[in-house]
N, C-alpha and C positions, 0 to 999 in steps of 0.2 A: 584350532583354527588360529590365524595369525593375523596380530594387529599392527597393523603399520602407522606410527605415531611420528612424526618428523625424521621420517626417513629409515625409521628404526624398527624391525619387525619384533614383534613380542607376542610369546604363546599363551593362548586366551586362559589357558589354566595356570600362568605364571601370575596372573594376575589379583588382585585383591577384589573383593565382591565392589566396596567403593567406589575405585577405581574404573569396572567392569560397568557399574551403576553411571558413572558422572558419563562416561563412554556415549552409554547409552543417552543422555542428557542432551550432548553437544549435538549428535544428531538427530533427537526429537527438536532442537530448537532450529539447527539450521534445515529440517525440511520445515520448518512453522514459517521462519522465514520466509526458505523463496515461497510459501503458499501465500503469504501476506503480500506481497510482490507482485505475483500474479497479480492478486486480486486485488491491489490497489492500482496496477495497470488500466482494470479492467473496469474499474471505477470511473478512473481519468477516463477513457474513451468512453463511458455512458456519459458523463459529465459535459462532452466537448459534443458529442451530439444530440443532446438534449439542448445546448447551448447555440447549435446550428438550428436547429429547430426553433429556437424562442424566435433565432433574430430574421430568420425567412419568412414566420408567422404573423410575427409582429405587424400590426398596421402601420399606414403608412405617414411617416411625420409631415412637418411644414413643406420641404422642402423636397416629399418625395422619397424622402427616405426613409427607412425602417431606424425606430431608436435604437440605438447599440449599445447605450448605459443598463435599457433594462435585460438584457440578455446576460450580464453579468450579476445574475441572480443570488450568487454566494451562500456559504450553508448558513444554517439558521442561526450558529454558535455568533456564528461575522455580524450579524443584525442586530443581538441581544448584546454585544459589547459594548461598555459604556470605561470610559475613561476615569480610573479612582484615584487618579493624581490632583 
């Protein structure tokens, strides 16, 4: 079978097990990629509609309006930061 490597075709048996190995490498990590991608797309949009949701939910302020500060809810990591300067 023949591998095309920058342009350059090479016969799968010309090749070092290594080689054949790290091969195999680059493309377990670039499909890990776009699956991380997906899935932190797919993050973002629960995120932006749970976040639609706080701020529709929310009751209603002074003025009538729904607070908008607390709809930006942020993860938990964002809360527990404390400044060590």
């Amino acid at each position: 079978m023949a591998i095309t490597i920058n342009g350059v075709d090479y016969d799968e048996a010309d090749l070092d097990n290594n080689v054949k190995n790290s091969i195999r490498q680059v493309q377990n990590a670039n499909a890990n990629i776009a699956n991380l991608q997906a899935d932190l797309l797919n993050q973002q949009i629960i995120a932006q509609h749970h976040s639609k949701f706080i701020q529709d939910n929310l009751p209603e302020g002074e003025e009538g309006e729904a607070s908008v500060e607390a709809a930006d809810v942020g993860s938990e990591d964002e809360s527990t930061e404390t400044d060590s300067e």
